[in-house]
Structures are given as structure tokens and as C-alpha cells.
C-alpha positions as a Python dict, from the first residue, in 0.01 Angstrom:
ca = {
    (1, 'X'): (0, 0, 0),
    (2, 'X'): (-293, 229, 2),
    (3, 'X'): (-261, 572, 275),
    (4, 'X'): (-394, 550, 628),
    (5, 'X'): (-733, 655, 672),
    (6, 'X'): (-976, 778, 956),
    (7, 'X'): (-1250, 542, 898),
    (8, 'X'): (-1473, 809, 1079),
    (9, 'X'): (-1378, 1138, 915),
    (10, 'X'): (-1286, 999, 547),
    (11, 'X'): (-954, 1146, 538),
    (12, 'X'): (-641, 1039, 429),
    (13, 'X'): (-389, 1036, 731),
    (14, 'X'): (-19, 1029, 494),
    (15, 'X'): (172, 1330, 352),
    (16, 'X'): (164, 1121, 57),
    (17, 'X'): (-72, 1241, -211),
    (18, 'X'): (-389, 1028, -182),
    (19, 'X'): (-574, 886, -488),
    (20, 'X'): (-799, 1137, -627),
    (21, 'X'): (-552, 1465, -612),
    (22, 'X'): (-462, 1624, -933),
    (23, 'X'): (-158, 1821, -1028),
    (24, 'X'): (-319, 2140, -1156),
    (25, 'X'): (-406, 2383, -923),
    (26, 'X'): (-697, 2517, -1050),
    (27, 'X'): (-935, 2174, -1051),
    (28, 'X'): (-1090, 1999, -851),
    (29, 'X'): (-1153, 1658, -806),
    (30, 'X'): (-1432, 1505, -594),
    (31, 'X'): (-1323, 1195, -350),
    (32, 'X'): (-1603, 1061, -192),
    (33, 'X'): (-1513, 849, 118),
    (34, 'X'): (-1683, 522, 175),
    (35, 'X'): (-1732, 314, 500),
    (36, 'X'): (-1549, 42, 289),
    (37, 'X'): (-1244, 246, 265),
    (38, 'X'): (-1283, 282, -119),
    (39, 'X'): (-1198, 651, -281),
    (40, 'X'): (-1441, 705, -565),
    (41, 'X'): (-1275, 1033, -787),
    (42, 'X'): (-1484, 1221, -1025),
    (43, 'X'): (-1389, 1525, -1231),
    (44, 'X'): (-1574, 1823, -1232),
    (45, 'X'): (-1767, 1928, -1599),
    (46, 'X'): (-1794, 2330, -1587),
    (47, 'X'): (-2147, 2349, -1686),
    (48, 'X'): (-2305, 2658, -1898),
    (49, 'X'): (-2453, 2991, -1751),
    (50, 'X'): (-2834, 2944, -1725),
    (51, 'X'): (-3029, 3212, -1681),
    (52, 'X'): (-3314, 3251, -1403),
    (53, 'X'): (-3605, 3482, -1398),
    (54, 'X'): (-3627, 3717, -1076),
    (55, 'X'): (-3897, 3771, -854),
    (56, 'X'): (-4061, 4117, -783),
    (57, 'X'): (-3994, 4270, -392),
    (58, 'X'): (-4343, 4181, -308),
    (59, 'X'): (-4316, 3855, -376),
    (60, 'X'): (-4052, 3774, -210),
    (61, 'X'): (-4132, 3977, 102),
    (62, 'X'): (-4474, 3787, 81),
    (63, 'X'): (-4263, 3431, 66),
    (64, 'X'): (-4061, 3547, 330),
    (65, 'X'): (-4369, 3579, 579),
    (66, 'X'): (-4531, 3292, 458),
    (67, 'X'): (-4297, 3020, 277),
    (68, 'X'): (-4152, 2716, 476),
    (69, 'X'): (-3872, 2659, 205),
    (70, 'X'): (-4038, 2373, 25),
    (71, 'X'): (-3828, 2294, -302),
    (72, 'X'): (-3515, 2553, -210),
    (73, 'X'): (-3175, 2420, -162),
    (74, 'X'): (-2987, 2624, 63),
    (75, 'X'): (-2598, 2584, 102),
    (76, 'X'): (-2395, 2648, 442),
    (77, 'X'): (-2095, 2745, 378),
    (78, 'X'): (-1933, 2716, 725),
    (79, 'X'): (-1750, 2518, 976),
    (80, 'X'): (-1967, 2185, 860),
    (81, 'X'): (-2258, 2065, 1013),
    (82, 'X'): (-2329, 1783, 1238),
    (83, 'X'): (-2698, 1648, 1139),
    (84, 'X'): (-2723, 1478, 1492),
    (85, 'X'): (-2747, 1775, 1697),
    (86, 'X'): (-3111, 1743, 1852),
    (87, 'X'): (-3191, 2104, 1642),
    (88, 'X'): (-3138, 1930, 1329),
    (89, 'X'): (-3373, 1595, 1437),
    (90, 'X'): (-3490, 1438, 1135),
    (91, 'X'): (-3248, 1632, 855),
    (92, 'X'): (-3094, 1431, 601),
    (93, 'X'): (-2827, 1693, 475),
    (94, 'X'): (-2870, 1711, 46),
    (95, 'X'): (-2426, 1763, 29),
    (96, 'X'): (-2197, 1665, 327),
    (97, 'X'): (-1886, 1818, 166),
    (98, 'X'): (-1510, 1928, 288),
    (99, 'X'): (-1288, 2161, 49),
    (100, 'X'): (-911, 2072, 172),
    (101, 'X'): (-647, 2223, 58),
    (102, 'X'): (-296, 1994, -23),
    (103, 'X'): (5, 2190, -91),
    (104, 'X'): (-152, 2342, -460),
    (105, 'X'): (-439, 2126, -512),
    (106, 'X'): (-789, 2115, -355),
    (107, 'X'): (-971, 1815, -235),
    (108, 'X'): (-1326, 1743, -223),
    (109, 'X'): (-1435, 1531, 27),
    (110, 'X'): (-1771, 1380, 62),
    (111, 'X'): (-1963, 1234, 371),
    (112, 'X'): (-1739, 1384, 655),
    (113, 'X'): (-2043, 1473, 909),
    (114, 'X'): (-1848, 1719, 1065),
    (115, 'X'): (-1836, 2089, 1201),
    (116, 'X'): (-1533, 2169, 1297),
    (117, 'X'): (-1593, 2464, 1521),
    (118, 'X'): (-1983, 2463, 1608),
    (119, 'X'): (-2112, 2784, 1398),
    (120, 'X'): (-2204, 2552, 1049),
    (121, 'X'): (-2443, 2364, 1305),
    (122, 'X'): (-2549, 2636, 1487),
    (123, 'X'): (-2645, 2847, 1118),
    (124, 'X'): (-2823, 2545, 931),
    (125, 'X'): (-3053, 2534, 1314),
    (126, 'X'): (-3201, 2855, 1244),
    (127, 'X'): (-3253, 2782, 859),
    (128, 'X'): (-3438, 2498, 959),
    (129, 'X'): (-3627, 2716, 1220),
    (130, 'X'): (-3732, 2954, 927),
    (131, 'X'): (-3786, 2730, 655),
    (132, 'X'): (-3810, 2399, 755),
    (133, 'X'): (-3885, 2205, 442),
    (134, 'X'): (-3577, 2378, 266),
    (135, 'X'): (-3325, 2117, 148),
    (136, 'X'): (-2970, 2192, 328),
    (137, 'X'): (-2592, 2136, 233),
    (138, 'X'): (-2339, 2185, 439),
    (139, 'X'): (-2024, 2258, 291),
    (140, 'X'): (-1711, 2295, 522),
    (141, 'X'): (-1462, 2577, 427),
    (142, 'X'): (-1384, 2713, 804),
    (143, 'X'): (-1124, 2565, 1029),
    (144, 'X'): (-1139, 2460, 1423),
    (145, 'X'): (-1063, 2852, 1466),
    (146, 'X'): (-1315, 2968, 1203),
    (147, 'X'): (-1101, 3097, 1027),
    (148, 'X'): (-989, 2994, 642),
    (149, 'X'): (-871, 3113, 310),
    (150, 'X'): (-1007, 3226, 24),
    (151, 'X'): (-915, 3036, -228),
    (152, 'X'): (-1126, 2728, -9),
    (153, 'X'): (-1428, 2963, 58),
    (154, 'X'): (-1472, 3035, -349),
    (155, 'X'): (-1435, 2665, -436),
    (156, 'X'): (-1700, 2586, -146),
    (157, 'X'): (-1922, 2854, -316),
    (158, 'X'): (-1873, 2725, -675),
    (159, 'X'): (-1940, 2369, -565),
    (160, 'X'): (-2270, 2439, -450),
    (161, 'X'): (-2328, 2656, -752),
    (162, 'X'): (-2263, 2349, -993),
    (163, 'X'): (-2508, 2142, -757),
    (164, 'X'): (-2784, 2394, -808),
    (165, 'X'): (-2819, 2560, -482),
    (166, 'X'): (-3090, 2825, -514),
    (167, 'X'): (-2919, 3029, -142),
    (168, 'X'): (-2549, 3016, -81),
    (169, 'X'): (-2554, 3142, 296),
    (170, 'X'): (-2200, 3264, 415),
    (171, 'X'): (-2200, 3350, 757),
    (172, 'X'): (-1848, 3509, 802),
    (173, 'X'): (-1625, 3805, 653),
    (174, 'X'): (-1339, 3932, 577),
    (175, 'X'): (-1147, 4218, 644),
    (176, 'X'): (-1234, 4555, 400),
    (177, 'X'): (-912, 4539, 206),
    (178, 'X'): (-955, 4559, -165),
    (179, 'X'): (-759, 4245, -188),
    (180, 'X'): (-960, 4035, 2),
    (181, 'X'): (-1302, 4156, -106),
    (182, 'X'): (-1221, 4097, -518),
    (183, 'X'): (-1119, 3765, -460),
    (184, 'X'): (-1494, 3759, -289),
    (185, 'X'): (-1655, 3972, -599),
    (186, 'X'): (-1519, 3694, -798),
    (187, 'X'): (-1785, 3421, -701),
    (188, 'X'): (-2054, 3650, -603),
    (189, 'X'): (-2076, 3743, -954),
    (190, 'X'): (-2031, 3348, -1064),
    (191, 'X'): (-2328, 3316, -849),
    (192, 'X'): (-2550, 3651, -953),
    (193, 'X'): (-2478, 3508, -1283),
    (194, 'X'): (-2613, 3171, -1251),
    (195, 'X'): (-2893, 3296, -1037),
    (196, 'X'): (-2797, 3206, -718),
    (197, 'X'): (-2870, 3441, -399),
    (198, 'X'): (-2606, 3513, -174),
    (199, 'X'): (-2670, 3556, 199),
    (200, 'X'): (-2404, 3722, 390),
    (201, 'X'): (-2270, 3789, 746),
    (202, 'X'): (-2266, 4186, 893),
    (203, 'X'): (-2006, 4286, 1139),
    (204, 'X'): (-2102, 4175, 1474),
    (205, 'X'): (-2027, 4416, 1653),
    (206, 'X'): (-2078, 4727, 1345),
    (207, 'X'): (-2290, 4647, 1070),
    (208, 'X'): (-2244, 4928, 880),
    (209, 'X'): (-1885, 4794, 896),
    (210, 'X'): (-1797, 4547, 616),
}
């Protein structure tokens, strides 16, 4: 029989593993949930390193002042957003994408409209504030504490890399141990490389603390 499901959040409900998982720990598979109950599973193609020309301070400074986001994609990756809060009226999020993690194996799931904590939401509002034409994608990596690991915040930043996210905003840190910020260097460079910017969190309280 197939697993239990929550029709609502797309998720499978059983400790068995659910169609779509695969045994090797470093792919990913995407299962998109449908109201139907159906699991659609796609693999992932790595796709080749193209290379983007830059734009000179002025210009961006000048797009900055004046530029309402039309044709950018810009990628939350947060606690998920919910595109019925009455800040987000009208936005039809571009991806609506969990990373879970099972045991060794990640799982991409698709269509959740969820934020777990509040924060995804509360981020994407004041993107739309600033550039309200921008395309967003929310891309849920942070728990019901905010808190997660890395391993789920670098495939959230490489999925929205292979959808062609020009802005990969990341709202959160980590502590300044040089084992925690490598395993960040990692996909920062994956995305300097495929010319994607990367918008980061300061400390809160210290920003000259990383």
C-alpha cells in the first residue's frame, strides 16, 4: 500500500522510505506533491558552469535606487514562505520547495506553502517592498526553531542555483568556526562561479561579528 500522506503539507507520514528517495547520499531527487496524492520523481542533471558578465559599482548602485526587480529571480532561503500573508497579496511564488533530510538521503519537496517559523515570510515581505516586480522562490532549509544543518542549507542553495536564480538571499549564520564556515565557502563559490549573488545575514546584535 502506498505511505500516509498529509494531503495539506505533501509529506509522507511513514518511517518507511517513500517513493522518490534514493540510496546515495550525495543526490537528490525532486518529489513533487500533488493534490491527487501522486509523487512525480525527477533526477537532477548537473548542468555546466556558465559564465556571466558583471556590472560596474555605478551601475548597480544606480539600479539599486531606481530598479523595481523586473526580470530578477531572487531565492529565500529560509524557514519557507507562506504567499497568503496580506504582505505578499498578489505573489505567485516562481519555486515552493522543502530540502528534508531522511536518515542519508535528501528529499525535495515541491508545493509545501509553508514557513515553518515566520522569518522566510517575513524576508520575501521586504524583497517585495524593494523590488516588487522581482520573481521570488522560497526554498525551506530552517526548522520550527530556525535552526538547521548544513548539509540542507547547501542543497537549498544549489537548487536554486540549477533553477537560475540571479540573488540567493540567506538570512541566517553560523557560528565563526572554521568548520562551519568551509562547508559555507563551498556553495558560495558554486554560486560566484555560476554568477549568482549571495546576500547574507550580519550578527544582530554585532555586525562586525560573523
Amino acid at each position: 500500500p502506498p505511505p500516509e500522506r498529509d494531503a495539506e503539507r505533501g509529506e509522507y507520514l511513514t518511517d518507511a522510505p517513500a517513493p522518490g528517495y534514493r540510496e546515495q547520499p550525495d543526490e537528490v531527487v525532486h518529489v513533487e506533491a500533488r493534490a491527487d496524492g501522486h509523487v512525480d520523481a525527477e533526477e537532477d542533471d548537473q548542468e555546466e558552469v556558465q559564465e556571466h558578465p558583471g556590472r560596474a559599482p555605478e551601475e548597480a548602485a544606480d539600479a539599486i535606487r531606481t530598479g523595481d526587480g523586473q526580470g530578477v529571480k531572487i531565492a529565500v532561503i529560509d524557514s519557507g514562505v507562506d504567499p497568503t500573508h496580506p504582505e505578499l497579496e498578489g505573489l505567485t511564488l516562481a519555486d515552493d520547495v522543502a530540502i528534508l533530510r531522511y536518515i542519508s538521503r535528501f528529499r525535495v519537496v515541491e508545493g509545501t506553502a509553508k514557513d515553518a517559523f515566520g522569518h522566510g515570510t517575513a524576508v520575501a515581505g521586504i524583497i517585495r517592498r524593494i523590488a516588487p516586480k522581482a520573481q521570488i522562490g522560497s526554498f525551506r532549509v530552517l526548522g520550527e526553531g530556525l535552526t538547521s544543518r548544513s548539509d540542507l542549507v547547501a542543497e537549498g542553495v544549489r537548487q536554486a542555483i540549477d533553477r537560475g536564480y540571479h540573488i540567493i538571499n540567506c538570512s541566517f549564520g553560523c557560528r565563526g568556526d572554521q568548520k562551519f564556515i568551509m562547508s559555507y565557502k563551498s556553495w558560495v563559490d558554486e554560486a560566484y562561479l555560476s554568477g549568482t549573488h549571495i546576500v547574507a545575514a550580519c550578527n544582530n546584535q554585532d555586525f562586525s561579528i560573523p
